[in-house]
PDBQT receptor file of N, H, CA, C and O in Angstrom, charges set to zero:
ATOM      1  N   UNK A   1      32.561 -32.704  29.905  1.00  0.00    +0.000 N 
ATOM      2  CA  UNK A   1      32.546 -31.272  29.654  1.00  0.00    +0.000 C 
ATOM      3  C   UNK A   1      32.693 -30.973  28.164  1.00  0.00    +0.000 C 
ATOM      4  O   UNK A   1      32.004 -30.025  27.787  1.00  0.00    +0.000 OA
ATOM      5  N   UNK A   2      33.429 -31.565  27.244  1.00  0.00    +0.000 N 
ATOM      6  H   UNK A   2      33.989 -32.335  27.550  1.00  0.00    +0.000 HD
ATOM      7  CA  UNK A   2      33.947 -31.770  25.945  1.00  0.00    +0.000 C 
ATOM      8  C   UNK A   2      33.145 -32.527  25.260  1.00  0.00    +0.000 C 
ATOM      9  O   UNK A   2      33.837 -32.761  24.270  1.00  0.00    +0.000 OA
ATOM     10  N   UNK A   3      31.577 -33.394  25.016  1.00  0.00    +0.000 N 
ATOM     11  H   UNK A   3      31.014 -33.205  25.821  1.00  0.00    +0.000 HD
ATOM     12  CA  UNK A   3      30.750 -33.919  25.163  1.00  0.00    +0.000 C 
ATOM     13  C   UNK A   3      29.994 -33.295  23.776  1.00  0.00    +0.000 C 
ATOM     14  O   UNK A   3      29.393 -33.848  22.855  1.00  0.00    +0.000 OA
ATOM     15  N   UNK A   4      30.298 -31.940  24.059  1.00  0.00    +0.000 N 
ATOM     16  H   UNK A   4      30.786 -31.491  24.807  1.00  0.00    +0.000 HD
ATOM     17  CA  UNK A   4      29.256 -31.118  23.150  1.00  0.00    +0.000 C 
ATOM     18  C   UNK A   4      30.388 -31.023  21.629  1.00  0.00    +0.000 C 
ATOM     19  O   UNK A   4      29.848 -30.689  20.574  1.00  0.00    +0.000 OA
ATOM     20  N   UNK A   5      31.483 -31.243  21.627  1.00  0.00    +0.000 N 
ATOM     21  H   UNK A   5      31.921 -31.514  22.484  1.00  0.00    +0.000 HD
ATOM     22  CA  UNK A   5      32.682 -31.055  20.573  1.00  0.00    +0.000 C 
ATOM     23  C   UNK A   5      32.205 -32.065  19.699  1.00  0.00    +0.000 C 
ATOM     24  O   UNK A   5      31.478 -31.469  18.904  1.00  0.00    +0.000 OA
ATOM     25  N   UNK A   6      32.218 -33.149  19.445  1.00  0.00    +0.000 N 
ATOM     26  H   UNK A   6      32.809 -33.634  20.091  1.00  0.00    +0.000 HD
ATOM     27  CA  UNK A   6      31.950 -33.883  18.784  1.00  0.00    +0.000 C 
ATOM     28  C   UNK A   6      30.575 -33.921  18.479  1.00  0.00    +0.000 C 
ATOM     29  O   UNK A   6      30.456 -34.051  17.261  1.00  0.00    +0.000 OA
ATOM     30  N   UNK A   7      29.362 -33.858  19.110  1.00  0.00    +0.000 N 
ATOM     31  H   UNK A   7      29.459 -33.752  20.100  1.00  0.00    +0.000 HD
ATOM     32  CA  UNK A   7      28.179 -33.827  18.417  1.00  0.00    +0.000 C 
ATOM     33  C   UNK A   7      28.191 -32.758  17.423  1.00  0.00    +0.000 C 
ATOM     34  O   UNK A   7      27.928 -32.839  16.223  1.00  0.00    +0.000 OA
ATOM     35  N   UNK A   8      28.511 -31.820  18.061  1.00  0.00    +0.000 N 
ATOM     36  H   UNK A   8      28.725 -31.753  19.036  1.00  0.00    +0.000 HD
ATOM     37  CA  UNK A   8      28.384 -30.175  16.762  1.00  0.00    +0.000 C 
ATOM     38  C   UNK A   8      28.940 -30.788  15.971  1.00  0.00    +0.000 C 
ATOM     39  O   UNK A   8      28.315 -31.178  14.985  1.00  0.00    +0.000 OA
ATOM     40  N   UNK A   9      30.934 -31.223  16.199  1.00  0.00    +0.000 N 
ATOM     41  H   UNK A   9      31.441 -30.906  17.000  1.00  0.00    +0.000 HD
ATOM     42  CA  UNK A   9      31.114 -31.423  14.658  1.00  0.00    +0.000 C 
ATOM     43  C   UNK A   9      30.886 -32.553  13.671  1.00  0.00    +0.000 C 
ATOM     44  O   UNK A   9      31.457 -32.581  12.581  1.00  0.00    +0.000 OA
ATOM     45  N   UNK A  10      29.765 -33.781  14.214  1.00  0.00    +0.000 N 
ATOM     46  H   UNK A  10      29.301 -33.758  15.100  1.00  0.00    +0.000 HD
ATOM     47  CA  UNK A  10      29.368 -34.883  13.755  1.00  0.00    +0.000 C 
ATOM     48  C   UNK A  10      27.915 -34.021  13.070  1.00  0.00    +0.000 C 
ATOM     49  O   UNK A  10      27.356 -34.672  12.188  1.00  0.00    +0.000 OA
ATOM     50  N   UNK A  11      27.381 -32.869  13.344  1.00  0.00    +0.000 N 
ATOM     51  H   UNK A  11      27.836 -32.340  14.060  1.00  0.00    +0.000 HD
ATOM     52  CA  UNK A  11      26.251 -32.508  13.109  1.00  0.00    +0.000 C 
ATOM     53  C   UNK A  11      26.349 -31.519  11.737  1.00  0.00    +0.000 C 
ATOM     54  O   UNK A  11      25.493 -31.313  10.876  1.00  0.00    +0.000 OA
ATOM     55  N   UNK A  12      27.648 -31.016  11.861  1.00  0.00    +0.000 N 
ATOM     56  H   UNK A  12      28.343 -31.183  12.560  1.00  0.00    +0.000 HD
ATOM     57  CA  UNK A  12      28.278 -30.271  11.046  1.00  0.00    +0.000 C 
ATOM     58  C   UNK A  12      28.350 -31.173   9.757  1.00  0.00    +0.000 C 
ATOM     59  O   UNK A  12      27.754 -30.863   8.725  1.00  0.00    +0.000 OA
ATOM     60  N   UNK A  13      29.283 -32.557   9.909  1.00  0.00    +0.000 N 
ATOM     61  H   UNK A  13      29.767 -32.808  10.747  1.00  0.00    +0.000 HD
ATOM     62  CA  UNK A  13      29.357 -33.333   8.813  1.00  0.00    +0.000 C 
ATOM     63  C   UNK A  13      28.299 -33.767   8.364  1.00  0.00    +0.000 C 
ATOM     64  O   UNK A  13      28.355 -33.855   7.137  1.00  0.00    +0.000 OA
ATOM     65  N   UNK A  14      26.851 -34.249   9.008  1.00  0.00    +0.000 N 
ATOM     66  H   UNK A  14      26.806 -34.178  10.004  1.00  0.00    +0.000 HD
ATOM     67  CA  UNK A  14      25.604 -34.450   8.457  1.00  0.00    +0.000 C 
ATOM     68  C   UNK A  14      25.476 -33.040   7.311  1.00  0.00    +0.000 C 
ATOM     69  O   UNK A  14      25.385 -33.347   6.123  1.00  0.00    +0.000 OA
ATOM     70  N   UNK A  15      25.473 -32.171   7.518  1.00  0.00    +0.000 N 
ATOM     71  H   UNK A  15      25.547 -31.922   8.483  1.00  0.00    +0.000 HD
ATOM     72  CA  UNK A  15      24.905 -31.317   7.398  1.00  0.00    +0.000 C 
ATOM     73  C   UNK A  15      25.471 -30.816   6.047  1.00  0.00    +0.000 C 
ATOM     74  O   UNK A  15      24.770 -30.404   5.123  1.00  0.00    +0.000 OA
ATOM     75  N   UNK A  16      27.076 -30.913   6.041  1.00  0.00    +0.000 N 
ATOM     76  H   UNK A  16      27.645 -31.248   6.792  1.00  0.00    +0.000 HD
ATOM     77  CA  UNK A  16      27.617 -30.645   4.983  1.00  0.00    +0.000 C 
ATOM     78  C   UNK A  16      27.432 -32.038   3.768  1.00  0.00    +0.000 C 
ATOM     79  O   UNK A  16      27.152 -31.944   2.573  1.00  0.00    +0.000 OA
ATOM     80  N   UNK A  17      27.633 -32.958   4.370  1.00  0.00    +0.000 N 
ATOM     81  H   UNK A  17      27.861 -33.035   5.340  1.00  0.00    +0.000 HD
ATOM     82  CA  UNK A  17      27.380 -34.320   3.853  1.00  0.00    +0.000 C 
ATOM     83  C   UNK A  17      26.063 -34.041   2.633  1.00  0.00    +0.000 C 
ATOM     84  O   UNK A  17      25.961 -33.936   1.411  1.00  0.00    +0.000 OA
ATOM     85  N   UNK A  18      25.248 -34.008   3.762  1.00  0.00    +0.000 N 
ATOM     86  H   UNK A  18      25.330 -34.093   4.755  1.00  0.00    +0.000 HD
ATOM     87  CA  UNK A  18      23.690 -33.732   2.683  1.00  0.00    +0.000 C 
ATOM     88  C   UNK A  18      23.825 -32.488   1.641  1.00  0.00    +0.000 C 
ATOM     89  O   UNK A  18      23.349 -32.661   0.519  1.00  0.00    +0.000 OA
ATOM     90  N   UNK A  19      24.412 -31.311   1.926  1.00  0.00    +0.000 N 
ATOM     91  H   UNK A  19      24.799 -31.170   2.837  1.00  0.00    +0.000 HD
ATOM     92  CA  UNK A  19      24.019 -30.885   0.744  1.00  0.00    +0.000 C 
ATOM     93  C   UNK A  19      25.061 -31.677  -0.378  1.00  0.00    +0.000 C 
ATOM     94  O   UNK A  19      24.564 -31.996  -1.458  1.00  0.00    +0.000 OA
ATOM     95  N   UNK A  20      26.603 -32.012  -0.096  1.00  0.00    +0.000 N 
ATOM     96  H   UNK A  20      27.006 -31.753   0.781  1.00  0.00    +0.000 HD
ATOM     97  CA  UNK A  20      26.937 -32.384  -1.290  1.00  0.00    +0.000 C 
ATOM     98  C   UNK A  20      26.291 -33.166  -1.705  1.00  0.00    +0.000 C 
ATOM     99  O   UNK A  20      25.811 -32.854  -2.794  1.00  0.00    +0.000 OA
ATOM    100  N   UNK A  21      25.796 -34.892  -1.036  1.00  0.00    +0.000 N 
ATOM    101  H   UNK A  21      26.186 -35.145  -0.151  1.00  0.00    +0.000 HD
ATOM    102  CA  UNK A  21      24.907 -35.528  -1.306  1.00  0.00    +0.000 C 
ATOM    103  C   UNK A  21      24.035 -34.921  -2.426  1.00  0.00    +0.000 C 
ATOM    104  O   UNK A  21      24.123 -35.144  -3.633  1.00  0.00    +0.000 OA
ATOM    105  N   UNK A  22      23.227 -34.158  -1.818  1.00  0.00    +0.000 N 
ATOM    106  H   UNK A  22      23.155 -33.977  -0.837  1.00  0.00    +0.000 HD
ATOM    107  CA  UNK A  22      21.930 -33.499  -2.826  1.00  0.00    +0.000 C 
ATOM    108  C   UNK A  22      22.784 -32.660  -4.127  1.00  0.00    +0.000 C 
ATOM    109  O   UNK A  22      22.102 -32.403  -5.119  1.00  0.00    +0.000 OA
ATOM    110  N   UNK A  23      23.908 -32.334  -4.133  1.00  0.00    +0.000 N 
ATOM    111  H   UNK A  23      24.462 -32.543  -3.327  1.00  0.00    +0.000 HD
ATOM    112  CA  UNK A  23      24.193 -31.678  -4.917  1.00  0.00    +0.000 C 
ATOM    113  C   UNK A  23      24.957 -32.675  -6.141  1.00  0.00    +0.000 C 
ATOM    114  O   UNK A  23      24.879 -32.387  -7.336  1.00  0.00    +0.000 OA
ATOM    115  N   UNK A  24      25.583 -33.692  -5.705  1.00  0.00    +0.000 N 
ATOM    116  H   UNK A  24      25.647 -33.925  -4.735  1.00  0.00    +0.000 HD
ATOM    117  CA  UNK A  24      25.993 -34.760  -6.438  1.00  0.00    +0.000 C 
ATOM    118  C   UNK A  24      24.540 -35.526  -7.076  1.00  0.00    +0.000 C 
ATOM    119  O   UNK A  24      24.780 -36.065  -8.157  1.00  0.00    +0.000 OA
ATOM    120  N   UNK A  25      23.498 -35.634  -6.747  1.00  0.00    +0.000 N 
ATOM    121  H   UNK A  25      23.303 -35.196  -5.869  1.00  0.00    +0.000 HD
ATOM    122  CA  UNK A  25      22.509 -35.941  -7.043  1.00  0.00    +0.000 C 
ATOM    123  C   UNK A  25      21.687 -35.457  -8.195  1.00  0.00    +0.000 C 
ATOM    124  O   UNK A  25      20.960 -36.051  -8.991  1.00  0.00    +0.000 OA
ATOM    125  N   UNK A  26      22.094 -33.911  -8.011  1.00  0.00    +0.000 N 
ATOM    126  H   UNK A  26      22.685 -33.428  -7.364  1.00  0.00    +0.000 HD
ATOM    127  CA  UNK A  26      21.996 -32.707  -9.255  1.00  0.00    +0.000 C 
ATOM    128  C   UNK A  26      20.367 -32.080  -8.734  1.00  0.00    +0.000 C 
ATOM    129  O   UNK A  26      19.600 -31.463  -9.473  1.00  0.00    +0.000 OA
ATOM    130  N   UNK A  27      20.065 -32.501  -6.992  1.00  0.00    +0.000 N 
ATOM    131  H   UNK A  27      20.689 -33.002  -6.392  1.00  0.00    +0.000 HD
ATOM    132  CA  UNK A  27      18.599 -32.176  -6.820  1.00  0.00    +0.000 C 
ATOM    133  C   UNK A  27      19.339 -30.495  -6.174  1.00  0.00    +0.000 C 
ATOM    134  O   UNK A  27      18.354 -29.802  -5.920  1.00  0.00    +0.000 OA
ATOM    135  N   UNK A  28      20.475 -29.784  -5.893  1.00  0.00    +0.000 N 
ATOM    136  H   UNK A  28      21.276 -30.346  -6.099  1.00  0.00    +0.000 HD
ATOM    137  CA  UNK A  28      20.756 -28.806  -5.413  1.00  0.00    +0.000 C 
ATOM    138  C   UNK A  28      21.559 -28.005  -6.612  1.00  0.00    +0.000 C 
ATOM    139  O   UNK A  28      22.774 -28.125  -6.454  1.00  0.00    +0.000 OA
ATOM    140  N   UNK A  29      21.257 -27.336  -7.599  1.00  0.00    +0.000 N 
ATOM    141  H   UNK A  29      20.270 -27.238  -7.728  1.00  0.00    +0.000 HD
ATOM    142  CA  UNK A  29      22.212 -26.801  -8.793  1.00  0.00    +0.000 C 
ATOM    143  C   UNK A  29      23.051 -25.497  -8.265  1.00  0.00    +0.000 C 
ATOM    144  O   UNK A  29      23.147 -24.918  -7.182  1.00  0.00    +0.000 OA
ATOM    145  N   UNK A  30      23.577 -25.336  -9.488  1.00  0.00    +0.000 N 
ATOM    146  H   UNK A  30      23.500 -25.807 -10.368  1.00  0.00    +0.000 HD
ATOM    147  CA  UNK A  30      24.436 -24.107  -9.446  1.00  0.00    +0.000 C 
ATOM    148  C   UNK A  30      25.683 -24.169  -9.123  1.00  0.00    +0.000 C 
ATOM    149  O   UNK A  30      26.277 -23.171  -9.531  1.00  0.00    +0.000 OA
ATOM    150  N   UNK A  31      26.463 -25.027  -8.471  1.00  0.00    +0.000 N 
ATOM    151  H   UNK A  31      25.980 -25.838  -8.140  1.00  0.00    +0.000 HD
ATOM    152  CA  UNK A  31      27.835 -26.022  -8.706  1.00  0.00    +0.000 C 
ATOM    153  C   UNK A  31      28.619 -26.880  -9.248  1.00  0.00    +0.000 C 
ATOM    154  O   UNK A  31      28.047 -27.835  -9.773  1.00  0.00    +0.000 OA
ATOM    155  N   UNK A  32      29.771 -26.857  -9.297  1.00  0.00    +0.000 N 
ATOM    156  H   UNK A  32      30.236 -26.081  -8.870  1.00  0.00    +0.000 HD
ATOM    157  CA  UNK A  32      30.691 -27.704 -10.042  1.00  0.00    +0.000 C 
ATOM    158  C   UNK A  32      30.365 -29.086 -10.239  1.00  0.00    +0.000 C 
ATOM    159  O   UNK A  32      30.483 -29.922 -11.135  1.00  0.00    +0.000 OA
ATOM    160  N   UNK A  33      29.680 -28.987  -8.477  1.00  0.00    +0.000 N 
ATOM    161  H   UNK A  33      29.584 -28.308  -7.749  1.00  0.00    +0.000 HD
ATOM    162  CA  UNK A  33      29.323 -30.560  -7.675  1.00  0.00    +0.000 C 
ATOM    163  C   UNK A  33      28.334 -31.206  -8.661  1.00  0.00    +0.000 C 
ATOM    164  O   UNK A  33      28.275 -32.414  -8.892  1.00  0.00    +0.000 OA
ATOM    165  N   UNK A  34      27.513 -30.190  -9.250  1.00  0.00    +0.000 N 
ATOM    166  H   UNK A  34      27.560 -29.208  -9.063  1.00  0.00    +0.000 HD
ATOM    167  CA  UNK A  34      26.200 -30.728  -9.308  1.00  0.00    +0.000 C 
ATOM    168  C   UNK A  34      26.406 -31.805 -10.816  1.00  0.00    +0.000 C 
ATOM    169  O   UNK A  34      26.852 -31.451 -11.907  1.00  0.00    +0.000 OA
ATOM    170  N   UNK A  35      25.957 -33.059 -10.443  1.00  0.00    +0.000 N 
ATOM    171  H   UNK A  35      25.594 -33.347  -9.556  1.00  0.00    +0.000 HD
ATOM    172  CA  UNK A  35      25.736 -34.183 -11.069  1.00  0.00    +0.000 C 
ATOM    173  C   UNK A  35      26.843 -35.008 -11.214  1.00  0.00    +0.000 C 
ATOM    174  O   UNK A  35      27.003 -35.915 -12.031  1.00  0.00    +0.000 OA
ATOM    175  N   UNK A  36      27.420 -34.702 -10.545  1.00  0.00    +0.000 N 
ATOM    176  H   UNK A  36      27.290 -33.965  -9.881  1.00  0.00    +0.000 HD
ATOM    177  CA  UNK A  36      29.058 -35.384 -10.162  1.00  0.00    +0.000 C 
ATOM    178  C   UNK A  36      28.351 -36.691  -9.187  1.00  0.00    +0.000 C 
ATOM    179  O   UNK A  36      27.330 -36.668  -8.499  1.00  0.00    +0.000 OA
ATOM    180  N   UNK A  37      29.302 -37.771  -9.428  1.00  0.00    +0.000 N 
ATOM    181  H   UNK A  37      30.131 -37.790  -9.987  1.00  0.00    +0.000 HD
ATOM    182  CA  UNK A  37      29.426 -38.825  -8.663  1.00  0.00    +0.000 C 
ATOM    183  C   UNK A  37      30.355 -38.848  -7.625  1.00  0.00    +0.000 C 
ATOM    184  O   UNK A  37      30.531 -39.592  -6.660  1.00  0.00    +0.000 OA
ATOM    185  N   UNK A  38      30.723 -38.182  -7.915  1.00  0.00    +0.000 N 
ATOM    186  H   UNK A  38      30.580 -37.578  -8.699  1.00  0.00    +0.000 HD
ATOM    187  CA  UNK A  38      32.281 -38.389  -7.299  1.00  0.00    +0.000 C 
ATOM    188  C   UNK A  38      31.714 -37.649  -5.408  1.00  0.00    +0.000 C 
ATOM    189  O   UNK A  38      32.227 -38.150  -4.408  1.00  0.00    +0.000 OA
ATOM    190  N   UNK A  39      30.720 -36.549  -5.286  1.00  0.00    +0.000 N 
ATOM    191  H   UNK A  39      30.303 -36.142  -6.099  1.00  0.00    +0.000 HD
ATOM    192  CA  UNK A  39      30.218 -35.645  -4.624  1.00  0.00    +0.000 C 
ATOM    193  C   UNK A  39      29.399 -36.458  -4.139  1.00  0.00    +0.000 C 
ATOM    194  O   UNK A  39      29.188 -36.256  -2.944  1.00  0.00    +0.000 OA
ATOM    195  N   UNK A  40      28.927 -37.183  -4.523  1.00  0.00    +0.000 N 
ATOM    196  H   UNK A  40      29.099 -37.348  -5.494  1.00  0.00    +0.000 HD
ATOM    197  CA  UNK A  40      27.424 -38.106  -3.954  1.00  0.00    +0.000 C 
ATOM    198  C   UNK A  40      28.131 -39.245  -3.050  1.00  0.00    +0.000 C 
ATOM    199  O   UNK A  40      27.622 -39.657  -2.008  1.00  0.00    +0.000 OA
ATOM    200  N   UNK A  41      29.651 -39.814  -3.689  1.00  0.00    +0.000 N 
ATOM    201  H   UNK A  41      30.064 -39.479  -4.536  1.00  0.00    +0.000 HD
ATOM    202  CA  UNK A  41      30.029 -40.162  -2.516  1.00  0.00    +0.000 C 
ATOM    203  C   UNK A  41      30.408 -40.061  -1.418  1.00  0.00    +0.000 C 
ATOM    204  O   UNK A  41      30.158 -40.750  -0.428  1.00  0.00    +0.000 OA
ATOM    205  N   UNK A  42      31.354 -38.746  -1.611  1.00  0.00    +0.000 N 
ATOM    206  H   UNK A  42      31.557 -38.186  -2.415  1.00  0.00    +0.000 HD
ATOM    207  CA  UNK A  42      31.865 -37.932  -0.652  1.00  0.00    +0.000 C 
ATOM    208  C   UNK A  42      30.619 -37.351   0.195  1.00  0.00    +0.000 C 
ATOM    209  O   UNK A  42      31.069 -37.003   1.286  1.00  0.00    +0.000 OA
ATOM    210  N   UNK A  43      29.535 -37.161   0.139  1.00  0.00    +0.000 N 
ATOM    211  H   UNK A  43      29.169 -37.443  -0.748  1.00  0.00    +0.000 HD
ATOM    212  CA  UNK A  43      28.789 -36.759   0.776  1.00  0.00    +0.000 C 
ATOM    213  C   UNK A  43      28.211 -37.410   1.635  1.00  0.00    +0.000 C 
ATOM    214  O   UNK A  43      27.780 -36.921   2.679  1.00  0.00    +0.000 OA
ATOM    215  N   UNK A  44      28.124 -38.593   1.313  1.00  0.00    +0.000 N 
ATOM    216  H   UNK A  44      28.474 -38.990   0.465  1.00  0.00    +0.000 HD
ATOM    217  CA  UNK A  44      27.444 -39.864   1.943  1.00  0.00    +0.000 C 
ATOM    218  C   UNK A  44      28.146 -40.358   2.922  1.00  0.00    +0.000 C 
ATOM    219  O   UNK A  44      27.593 -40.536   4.007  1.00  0.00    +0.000 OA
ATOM    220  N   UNK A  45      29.586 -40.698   2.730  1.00  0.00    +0.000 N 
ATOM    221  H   UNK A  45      30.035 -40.553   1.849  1.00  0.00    +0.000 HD
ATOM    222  CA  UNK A  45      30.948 -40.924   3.265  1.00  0.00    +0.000 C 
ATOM    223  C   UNK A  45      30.445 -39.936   4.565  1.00  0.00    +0.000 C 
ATOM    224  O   UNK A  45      30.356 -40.404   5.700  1.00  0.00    +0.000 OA
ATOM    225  N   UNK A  46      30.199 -38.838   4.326  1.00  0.00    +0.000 N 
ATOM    226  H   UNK A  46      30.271 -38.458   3.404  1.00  0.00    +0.000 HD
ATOM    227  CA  UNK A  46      30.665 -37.460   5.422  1.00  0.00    +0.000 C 
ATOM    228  C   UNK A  46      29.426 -37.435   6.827  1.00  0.00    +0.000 C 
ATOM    229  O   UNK A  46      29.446 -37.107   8.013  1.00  0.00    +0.000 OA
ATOM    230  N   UNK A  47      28.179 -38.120   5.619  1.00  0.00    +0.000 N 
ATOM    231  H   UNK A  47      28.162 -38.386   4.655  1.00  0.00    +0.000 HD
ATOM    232  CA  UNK A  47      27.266 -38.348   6.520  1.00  0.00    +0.000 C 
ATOM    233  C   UNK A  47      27.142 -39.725   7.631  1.00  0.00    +0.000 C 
ATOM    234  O   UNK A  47      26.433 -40.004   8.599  1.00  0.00    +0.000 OA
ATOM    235  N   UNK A  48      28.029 -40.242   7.035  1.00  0.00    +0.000 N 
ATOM    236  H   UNK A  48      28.604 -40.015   6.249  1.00  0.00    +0.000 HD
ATOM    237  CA  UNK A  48      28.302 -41.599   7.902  1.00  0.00    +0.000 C 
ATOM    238  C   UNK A  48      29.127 -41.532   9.520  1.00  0.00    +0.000 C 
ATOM    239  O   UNK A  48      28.921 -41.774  10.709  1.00  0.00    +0.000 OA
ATOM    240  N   UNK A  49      30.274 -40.975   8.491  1.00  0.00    +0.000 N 
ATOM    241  H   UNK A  49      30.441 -40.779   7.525  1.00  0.00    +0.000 HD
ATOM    242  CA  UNK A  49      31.263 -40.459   9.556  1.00  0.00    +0.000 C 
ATOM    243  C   UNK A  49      30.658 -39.168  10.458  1.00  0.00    +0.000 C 
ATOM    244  O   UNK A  49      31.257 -38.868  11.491  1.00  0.00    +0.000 OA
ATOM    245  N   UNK A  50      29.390 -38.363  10.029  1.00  0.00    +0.000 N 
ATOM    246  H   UNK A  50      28.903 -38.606   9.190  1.00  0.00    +0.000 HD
ATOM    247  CA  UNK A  50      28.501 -37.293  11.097  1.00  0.00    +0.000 C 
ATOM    248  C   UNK A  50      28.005 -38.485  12.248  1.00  0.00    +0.000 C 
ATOM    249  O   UNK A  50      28.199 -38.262  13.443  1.00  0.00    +0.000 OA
ATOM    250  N   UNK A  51      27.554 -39.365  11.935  1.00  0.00    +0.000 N 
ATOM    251  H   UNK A  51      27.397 -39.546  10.964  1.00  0.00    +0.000 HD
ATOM    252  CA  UNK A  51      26.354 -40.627  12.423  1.00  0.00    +0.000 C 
ATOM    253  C   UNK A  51      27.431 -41.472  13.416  1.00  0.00    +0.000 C 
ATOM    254  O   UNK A  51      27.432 -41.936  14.556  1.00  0.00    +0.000 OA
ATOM    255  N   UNK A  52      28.114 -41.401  12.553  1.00  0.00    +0.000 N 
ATOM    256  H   UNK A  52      28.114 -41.024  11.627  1.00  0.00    +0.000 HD
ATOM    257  CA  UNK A  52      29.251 -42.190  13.771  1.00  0.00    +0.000 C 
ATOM    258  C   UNK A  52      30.077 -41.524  14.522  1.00  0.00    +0.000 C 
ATOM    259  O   UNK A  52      31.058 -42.138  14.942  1.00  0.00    +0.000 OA
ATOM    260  N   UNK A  53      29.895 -40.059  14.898  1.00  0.00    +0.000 N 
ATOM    261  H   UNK A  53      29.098 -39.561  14.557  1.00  0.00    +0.000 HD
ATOM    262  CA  UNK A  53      31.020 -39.517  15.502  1.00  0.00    +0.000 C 
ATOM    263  C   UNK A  53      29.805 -38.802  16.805  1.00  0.00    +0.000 C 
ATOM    264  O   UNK A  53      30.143 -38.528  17.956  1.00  0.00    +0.000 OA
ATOM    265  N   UNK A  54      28.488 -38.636  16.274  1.00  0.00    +0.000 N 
ATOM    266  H   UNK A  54      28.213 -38.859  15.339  1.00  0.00    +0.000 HD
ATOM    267  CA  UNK A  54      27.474 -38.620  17.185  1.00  0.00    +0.000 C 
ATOM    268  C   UNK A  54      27.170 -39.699  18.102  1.00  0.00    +0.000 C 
ATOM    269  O   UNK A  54      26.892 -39.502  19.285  1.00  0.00    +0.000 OA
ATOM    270  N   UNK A  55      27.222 -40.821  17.565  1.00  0.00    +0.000 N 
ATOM    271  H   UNK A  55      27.447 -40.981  16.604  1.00  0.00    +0.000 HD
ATOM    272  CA  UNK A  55      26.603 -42.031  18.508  1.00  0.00    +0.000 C 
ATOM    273  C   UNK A  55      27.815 -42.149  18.928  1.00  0.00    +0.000 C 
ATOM    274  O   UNK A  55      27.802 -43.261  19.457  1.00  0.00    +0.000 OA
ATOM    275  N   UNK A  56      29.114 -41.623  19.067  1.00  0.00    +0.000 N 
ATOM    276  H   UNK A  56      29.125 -40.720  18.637  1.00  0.00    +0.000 HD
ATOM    277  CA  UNK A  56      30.086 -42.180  19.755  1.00  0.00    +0.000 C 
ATOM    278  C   UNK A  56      30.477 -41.047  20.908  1.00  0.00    +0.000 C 
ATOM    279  O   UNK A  56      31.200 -41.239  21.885  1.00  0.00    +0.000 OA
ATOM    280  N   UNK A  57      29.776 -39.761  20.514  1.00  0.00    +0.000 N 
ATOM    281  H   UNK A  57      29.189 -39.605  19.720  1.00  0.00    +0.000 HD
ATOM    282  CA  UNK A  57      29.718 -39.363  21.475  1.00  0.00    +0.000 C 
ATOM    283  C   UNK A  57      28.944 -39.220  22.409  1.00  0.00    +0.000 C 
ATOM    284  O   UNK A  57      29.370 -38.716  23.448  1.00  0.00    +0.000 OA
ATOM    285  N   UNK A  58      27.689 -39.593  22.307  1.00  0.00    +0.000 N 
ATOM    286  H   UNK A  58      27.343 -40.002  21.462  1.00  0.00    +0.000 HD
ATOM    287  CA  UNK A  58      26.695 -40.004  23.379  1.00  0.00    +0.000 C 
ATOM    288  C   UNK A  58      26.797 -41.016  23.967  1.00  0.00    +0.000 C 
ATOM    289  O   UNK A  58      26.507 -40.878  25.155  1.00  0.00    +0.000 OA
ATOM    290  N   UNK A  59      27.130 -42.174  23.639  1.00  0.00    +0.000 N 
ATOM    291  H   UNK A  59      27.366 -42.286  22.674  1.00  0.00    +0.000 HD
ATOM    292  CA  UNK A  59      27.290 -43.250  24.499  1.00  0.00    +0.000 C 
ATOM    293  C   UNK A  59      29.087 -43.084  25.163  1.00  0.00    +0.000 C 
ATOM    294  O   UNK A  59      29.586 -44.064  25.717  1.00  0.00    +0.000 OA
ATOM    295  N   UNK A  60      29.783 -41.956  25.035  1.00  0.00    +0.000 N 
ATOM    296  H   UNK A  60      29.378 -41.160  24.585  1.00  0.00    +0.000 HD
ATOM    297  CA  UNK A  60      30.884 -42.070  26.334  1.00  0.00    +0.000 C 
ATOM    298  C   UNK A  60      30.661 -41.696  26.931  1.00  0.00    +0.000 C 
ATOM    299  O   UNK A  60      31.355 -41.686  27.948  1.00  0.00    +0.000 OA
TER     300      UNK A  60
């Protein structure tokens, strides 16, 4: 029943993930973020943990 909790918020972290990603990258401007390293990891990090909190909720 609870099934759908974790995909949204694994979809959520993709989602936020990529723009810092793109924004640490400096391909999204107009932020603090933008051309920061520090953001490109954290973003990547966020998209991992989206990827893994999805496939862990489909296969229970």
């Amino acid at each position: 029943m609870r099934k759908w909790l974790p995909i949204v918020l694994g979809a959520l972290l993709i989602l936020v993930g990529g723009v810092w990603t793109g924004q640490g990258l400096g391909y999204i401007t107009g932020s603090f973020m933008t051309g920061e390293r520090l953001w490109t990891s954290i973003g990547l990090v966020c998209v991992a943990a989206g990827l893994v909190l999805i496939v862990w909720a489909v296969r229970r």
